[in-house]
Backbone bond lengths (Angstrom), bond angles and torsions (degrees), N, CA, C in turn:
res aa  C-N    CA-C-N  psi(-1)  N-CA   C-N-CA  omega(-1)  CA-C   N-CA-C  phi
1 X - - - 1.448 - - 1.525 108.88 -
2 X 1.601 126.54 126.24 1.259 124.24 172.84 1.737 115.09 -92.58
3 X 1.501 96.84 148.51 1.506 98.50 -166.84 1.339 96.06 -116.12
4 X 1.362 111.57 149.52 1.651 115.18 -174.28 1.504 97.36 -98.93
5 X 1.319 86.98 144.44 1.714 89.62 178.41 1.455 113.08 -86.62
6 X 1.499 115.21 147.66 1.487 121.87 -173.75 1.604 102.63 -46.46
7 X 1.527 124.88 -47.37 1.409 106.06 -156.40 1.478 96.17 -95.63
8 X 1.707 127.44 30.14 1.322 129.54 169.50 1.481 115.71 -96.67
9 X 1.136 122.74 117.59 1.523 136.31 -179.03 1.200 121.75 -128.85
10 X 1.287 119.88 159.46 1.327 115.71 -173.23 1.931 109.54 -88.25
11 X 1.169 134.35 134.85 1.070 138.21 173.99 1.469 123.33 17.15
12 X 2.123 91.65 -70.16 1.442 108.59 -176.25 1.522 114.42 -81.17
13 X 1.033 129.46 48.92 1.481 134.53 174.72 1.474 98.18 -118.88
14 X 1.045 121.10 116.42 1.252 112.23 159.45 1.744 127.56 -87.10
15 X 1.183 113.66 158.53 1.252 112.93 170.87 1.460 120.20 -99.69
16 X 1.524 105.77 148.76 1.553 123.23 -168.84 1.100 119.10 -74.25
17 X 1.476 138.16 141.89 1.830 109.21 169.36 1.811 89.95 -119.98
18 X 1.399 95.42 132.76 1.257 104.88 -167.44 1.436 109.83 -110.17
19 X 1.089 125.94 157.76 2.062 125.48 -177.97 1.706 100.20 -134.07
20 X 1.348 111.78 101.37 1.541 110.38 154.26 1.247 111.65 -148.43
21 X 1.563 111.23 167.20 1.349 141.59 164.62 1.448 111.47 -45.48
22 X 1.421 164.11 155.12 1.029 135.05 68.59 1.103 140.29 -96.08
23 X 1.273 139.60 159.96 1.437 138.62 -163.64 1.901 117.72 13.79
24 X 1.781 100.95 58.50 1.432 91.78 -145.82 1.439 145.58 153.59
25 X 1.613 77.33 -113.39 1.289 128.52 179.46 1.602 120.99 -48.45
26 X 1.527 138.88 87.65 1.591 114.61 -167.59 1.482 96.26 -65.13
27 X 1.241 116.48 167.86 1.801 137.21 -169.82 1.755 96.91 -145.19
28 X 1.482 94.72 153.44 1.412 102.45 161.69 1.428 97.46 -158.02
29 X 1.319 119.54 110.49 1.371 121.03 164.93 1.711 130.51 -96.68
30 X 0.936 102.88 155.90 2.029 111.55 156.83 1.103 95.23 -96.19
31 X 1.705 107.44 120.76 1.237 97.47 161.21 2.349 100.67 -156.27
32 X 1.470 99.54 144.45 1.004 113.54 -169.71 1.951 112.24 -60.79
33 X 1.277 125.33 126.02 1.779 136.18 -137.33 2.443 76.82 -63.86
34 X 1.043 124.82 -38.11 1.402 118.42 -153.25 1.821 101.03 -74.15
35 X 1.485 122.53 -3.20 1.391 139.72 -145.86 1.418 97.63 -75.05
36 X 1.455 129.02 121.45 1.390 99.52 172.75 1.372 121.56 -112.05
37 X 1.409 127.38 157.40 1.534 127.22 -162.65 1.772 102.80 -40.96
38 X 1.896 127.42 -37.00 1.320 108.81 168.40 1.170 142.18 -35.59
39 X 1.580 110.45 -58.14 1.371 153.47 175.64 1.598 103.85 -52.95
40 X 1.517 118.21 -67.31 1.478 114.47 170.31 1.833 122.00 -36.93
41 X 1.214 99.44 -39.01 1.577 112.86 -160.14 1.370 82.09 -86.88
42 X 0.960 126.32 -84.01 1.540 117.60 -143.26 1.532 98.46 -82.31
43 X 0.948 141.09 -21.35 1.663 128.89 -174.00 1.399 107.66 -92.39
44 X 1.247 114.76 -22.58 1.892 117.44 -158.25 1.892 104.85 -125.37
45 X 1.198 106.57 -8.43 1.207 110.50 -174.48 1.674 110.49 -148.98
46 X 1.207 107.71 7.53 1.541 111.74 173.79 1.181 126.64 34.23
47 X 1.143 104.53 41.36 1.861 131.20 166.23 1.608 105.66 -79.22
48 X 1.621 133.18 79.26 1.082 113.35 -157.85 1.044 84.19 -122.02
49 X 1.600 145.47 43.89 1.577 134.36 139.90 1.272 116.46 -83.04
50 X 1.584 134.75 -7.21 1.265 132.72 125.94 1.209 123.31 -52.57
51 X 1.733 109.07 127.35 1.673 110.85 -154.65 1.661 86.55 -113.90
52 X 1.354 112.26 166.34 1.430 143.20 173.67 1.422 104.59 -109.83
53 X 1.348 105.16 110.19 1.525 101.89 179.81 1.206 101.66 -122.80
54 X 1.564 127.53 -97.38 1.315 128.90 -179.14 1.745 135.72 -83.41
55 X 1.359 74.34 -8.87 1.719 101.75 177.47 1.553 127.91 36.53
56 X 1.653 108.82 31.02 0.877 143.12 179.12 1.808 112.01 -117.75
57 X 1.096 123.82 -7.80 1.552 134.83 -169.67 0.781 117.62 49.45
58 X 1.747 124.98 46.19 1.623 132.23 163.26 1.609 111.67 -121.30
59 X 1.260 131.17 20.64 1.007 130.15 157.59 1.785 134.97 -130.39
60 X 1.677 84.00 6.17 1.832 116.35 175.25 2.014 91.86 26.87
61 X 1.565 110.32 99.19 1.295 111.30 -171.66 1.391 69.10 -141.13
62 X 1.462 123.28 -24.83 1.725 121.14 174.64 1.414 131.79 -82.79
63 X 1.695 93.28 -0.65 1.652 99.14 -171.70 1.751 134.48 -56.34
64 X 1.207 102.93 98.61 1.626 98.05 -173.57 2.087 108.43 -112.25
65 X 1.065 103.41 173.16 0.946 107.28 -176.92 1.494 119.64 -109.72
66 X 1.579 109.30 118.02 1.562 124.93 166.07 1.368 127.33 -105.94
67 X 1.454 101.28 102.61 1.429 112.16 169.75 2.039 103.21 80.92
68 X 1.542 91.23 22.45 1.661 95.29 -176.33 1.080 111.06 90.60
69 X 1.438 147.02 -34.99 1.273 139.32 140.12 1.577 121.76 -33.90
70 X 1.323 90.79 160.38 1.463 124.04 175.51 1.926 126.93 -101.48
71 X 1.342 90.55 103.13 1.909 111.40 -159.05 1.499 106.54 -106.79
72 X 1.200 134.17 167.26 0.929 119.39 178.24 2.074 85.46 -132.47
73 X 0.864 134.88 105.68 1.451 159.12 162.98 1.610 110.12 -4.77
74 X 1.871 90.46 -45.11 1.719 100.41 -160.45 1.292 113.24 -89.92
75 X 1.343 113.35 -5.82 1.754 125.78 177.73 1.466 104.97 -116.50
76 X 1.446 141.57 -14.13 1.183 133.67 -173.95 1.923 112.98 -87.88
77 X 0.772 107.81 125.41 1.763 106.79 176.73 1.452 107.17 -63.61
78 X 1.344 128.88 128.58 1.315 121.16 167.21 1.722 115.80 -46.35
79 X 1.533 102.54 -30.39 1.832 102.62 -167.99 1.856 106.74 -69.01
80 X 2.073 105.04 -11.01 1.130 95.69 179.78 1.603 122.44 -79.59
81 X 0.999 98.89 -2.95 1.963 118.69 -174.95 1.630 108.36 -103.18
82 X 1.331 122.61 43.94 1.229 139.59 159.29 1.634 112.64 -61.58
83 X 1.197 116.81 116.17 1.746 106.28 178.90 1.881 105.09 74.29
84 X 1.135 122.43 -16.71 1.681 116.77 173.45 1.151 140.79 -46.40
85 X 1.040 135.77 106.87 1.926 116.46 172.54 1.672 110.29 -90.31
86 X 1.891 82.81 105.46 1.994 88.52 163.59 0.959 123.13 -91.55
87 X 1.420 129.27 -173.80 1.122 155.75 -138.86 1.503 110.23 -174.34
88 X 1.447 114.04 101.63 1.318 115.78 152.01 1.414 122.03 -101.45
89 X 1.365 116.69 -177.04 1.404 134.69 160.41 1.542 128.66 -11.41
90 X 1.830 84.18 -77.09 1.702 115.18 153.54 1.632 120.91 -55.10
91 X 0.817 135.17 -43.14 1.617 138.39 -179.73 1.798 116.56 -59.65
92 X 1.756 104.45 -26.20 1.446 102.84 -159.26 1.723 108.10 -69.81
93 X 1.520 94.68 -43.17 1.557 101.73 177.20 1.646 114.84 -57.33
94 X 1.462 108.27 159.63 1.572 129.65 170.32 1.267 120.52 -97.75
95 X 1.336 135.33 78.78 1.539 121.72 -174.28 1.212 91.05 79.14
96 X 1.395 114.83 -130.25 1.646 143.72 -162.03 1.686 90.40 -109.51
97 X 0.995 142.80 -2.17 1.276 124.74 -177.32 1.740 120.16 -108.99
98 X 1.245 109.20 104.15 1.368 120.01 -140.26 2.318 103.50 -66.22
99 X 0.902 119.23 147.76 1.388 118.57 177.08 1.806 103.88 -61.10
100 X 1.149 120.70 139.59 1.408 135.43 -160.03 1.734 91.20 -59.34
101 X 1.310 102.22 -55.58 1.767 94.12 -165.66 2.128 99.91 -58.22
102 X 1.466 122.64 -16.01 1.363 103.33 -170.43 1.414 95.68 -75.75
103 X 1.530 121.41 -41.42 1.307 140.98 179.07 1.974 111.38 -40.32
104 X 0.870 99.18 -39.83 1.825 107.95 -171.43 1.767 83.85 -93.58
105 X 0.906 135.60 -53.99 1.726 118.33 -179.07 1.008 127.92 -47.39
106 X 1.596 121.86 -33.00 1.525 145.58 178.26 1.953 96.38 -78.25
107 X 1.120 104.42 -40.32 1.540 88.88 -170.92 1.469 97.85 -88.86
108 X 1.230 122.15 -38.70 1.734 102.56 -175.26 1.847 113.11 -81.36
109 X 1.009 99.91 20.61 1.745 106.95 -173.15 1.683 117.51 39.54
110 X 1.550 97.35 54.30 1.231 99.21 -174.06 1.764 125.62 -106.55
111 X 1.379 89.49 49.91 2.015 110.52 154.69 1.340 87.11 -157.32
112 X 1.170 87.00 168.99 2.056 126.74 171.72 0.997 88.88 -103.23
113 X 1.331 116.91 -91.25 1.463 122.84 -112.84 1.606 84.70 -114.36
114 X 1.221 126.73 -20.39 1.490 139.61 -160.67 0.970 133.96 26.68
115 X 1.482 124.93 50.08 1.453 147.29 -174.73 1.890 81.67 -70.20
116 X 1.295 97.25 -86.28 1.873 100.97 -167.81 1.765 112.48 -62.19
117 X 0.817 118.48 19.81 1.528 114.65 -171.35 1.776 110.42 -76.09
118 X 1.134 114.99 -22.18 1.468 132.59 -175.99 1.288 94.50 -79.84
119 X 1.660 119.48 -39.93 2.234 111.23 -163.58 1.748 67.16 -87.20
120 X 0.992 149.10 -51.07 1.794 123.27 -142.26 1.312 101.99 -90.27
121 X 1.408 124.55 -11.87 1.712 102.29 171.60 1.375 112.30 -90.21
122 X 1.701 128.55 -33.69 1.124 141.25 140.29 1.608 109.79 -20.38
123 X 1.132 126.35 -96.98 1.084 134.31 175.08 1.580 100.48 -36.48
124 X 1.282 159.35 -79.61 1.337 158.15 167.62 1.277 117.52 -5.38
125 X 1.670 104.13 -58.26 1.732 125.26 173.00 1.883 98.33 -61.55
126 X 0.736 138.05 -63.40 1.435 137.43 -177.04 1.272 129.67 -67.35
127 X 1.397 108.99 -14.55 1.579 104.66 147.08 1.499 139.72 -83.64
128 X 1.533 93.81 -42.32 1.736 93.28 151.48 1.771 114.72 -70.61
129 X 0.638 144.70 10.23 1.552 145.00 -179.59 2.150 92.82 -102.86
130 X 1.388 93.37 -34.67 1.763 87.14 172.20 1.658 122.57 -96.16
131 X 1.314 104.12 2.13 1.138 106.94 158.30 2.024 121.89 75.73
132 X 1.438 82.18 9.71 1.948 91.92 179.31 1.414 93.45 -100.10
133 X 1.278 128.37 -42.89 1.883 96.14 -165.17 1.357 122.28 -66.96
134 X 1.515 107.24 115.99 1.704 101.06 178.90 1.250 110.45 -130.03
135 X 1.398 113.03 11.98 1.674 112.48 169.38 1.805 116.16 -163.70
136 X 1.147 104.84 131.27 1.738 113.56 -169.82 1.890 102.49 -11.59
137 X 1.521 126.90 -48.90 0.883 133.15 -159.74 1.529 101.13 -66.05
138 X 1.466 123.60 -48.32 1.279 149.74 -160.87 2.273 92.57 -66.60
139 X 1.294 90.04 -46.67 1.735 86.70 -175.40 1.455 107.43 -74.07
140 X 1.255 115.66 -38.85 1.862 129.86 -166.84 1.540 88.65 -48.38
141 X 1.613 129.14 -52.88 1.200 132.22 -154.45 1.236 123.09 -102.61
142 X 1.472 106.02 -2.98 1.689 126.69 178.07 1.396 93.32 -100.01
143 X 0.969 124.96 -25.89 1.925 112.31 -178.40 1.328 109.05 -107.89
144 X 1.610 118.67 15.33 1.696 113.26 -168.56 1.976 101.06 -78.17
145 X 0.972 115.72 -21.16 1.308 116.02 142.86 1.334 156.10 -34.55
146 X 1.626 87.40 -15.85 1.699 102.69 -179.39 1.898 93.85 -130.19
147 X 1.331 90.07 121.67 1.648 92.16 171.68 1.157 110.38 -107.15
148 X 1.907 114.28 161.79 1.547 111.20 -156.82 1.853 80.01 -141.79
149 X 1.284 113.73 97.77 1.782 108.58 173.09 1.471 108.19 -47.27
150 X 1.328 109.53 -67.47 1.970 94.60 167.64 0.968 154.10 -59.07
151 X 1.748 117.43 16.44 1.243 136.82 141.41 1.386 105.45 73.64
152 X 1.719 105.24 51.40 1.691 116.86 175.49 1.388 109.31 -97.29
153 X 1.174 115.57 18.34 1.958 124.28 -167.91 2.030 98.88 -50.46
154 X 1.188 110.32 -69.24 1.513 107.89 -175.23 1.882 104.46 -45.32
155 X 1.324 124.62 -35.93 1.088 109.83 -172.19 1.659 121.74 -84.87
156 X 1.149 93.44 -28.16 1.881 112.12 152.10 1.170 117.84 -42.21
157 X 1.247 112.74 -61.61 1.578 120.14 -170.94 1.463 98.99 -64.38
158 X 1.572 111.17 -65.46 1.367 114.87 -169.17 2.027 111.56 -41.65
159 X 1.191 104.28 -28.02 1.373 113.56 -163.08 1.846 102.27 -89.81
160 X 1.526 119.63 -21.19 1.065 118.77 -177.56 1.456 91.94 -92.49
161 X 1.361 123.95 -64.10 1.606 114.41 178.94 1.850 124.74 -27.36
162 X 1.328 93.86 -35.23 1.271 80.73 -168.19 2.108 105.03 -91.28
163 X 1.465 105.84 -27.66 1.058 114.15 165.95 1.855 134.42 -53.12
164 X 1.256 87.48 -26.42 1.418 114.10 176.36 1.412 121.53 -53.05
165 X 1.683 130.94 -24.05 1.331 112.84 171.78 1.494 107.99 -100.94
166 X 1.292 116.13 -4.37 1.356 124.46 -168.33 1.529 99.20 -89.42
167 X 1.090 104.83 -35.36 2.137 106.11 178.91 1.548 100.26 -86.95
168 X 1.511 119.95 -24.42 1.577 92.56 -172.37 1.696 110.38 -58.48
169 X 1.657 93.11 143.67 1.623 101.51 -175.26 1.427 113.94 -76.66
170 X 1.539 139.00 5.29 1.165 143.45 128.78 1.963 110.81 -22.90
171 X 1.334 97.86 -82.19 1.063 126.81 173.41 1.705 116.04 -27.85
172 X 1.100 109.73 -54.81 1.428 136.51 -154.51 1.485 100.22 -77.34
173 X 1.365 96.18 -19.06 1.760 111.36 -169.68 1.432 112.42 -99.05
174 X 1.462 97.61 -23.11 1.559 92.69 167.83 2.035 103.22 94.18
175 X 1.407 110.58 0.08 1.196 95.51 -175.36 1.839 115.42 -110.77
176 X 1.111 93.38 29.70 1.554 124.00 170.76 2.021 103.17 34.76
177 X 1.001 113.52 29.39 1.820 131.74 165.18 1.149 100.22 -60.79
């Protein structure tokens, strides 16, 4: 059986020229209108700490961040991130100095196996960036979106709770609000 390759199209397809941010970085791609923000990142730009999990957007293992929001990679069209500033995995850190929420994951040992650890710190960073989690209950149900097969949820939480005043973007700003 022959498989067509993603960047194989038939004639009349045209290609997109796209303008975004990532981690950064300005971008301008060609890219075919069906492409989705997963596929861009990790196939065309080798951003592969965005994971492919169910590729259905029920297990956010794709969760990256657009425009500070919370996306899930595997349902978003790249053509919808025209003008966007993302946020992957790779982007959150400074140099060598890791973003506070990666910092609280490492100390509360919150992955195993860390297939999804990239959609839950992603996803983590983008809920405090939206400004609703304000109590254990508030995170339990803001991250029920991100599933963890090895069943590190208490250490997640514990690791976002405590991460949580150090990422609020108040904070981040230095104007101590």
């Amino acid at each position: 059986m022959n498989a067509t390759l993603p960047d194989a199209a038939p004639p009349s397809f045209a290609r997109h020229s796209l303008a975004m941010k990532i981690n950064g970085q300005p971008y301008r791609l060609e890219i075919l209108p069906w492409t989705t923000l997963l596929d861009v990142l990790r196939e065309q730009l080798d951003l592969i700490g965005t994971k492919k999990g169910c590729d259905h957007g029920q297990c956010g293992a794709c969760t990256v961040l657009r425009d500070g929001k919370r996306v899930n990679a595997c349902l978003t069209l790249a053509v919808m991130c025209e003008g966007a500033e993302l946020t992957t995995i790779e982007g959150l850190a400074s140099g060598d100095e890791l973003h506070p929420m990666q910092q609280a994951f490492i100390k509360h040992d919150a992955f195993q196996c860390g297939y999804c650890t990239p959609g839950q710190i992603c996803s983590a960073v983008g809920l405090v960036n939206e400004g609703r989690a304000q109590t254990t209950a508030d995170i339990q149900e803001l991250m029920s979106g991100n599933l963890c097969r090895c069943g590190a949820y208490s250490n997640i939480r514990d690791a976002i709770e405590e991460a949580l005043p150090a990422c609020h973007p108040r904070n981040a700003q230095g104007d101590g609000q």
